[in-house]
Structures are given as C-alpha cells and as structure tokens.
C-alpha positions in Angstrom: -84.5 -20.6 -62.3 -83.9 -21.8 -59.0 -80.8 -23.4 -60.1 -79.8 -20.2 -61.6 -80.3 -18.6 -57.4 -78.1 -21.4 -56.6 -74.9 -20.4 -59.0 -75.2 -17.1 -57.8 -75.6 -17.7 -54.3 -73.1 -19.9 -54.2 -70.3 -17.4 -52.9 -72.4 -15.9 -50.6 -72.6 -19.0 -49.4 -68.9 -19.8 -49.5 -68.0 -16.9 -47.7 -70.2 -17.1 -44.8 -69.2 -20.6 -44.5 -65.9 -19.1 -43.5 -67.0 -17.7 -40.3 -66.9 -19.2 -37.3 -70.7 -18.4 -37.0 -71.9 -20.4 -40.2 -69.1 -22.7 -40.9 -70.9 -25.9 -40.0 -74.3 -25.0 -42.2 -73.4 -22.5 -44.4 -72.7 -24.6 -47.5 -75.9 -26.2 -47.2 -77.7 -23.1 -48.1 -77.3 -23.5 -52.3 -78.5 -26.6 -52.2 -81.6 -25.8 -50.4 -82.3 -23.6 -53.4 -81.4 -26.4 -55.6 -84.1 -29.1 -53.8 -86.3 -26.3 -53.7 -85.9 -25.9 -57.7 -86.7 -30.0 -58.0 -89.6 -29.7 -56.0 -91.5 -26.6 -57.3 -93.1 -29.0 -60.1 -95.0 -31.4 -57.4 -95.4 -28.1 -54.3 -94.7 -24.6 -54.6 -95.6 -24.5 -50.3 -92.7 -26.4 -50.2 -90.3 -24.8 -52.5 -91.1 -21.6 -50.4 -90.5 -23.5 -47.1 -87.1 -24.4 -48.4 -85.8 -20.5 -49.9 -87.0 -19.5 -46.2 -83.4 -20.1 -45.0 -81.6 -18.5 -47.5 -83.9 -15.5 -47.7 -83.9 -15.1 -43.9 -80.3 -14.9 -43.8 -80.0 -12.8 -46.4 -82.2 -10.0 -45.4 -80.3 -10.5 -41.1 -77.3 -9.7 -43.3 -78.0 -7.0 -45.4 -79.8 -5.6 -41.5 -76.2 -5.7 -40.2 -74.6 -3.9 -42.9 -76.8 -1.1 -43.3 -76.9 -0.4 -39.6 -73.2 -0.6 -38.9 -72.3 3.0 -38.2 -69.8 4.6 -40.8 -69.5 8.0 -39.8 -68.3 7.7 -36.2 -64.4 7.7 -36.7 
C-alpha cells in the first residue's frame, strides 16, 4: 500500500524537487514512504514517524494554494 503512496507521490515529489526551495531533499520524500512500507510489519510508530514528512508537506502546500488570493486582479 505504501508502495502504492510512493508511485503516486512520486511527481509530486519530482516537481517540488525543481524548486529552489526543495531541490536538495525533495526526492527523498517517495522513498520515505517506501521504508515506511518495509517497516510497517516490525512498527507501525515508526512507519507513522516516517509519512510525517510527506504528510506535513503536503498539507503546508495545499495551505498555500488555498490561501493565494484569486480574485484580486
């Protein structure tokens, strides 16, 4: 399942990993998702430690795009 997140994160993760911003960690972000997948069998704690990135910046993004004012041209 968790390897499944990781395919479809994947461009997300591409993308931001072309901004200046995220381009040194950016990539990393899949394979968090993928470790996290390996290690939900032995620790689900750490499995949720690991998606904490990827949710985190996730939800900071979709903040910025849903408070960017459209109507003000």
């Amino acid at each position: 399942m968790f390897v499944a997140a990781a395919v479809l994160a994947g461009p997300m993760a591409f993308y931001l990993g072309a901004t200046p911003r995220f381009r040194t960690w950016a990539f990393f972000l899949p394979c968090l998702q993928i470790l996290a997948g390996v290690i939900v069998r032995k620790s689900v704690a750490l499995a949720a430690i690991l998606l904490v990135p990827f949710v985190s910046l996730m939800l900071w993004l979709a903040l910025i795009v849903l408070r960017q004012d459209v109507g003000a041209a």
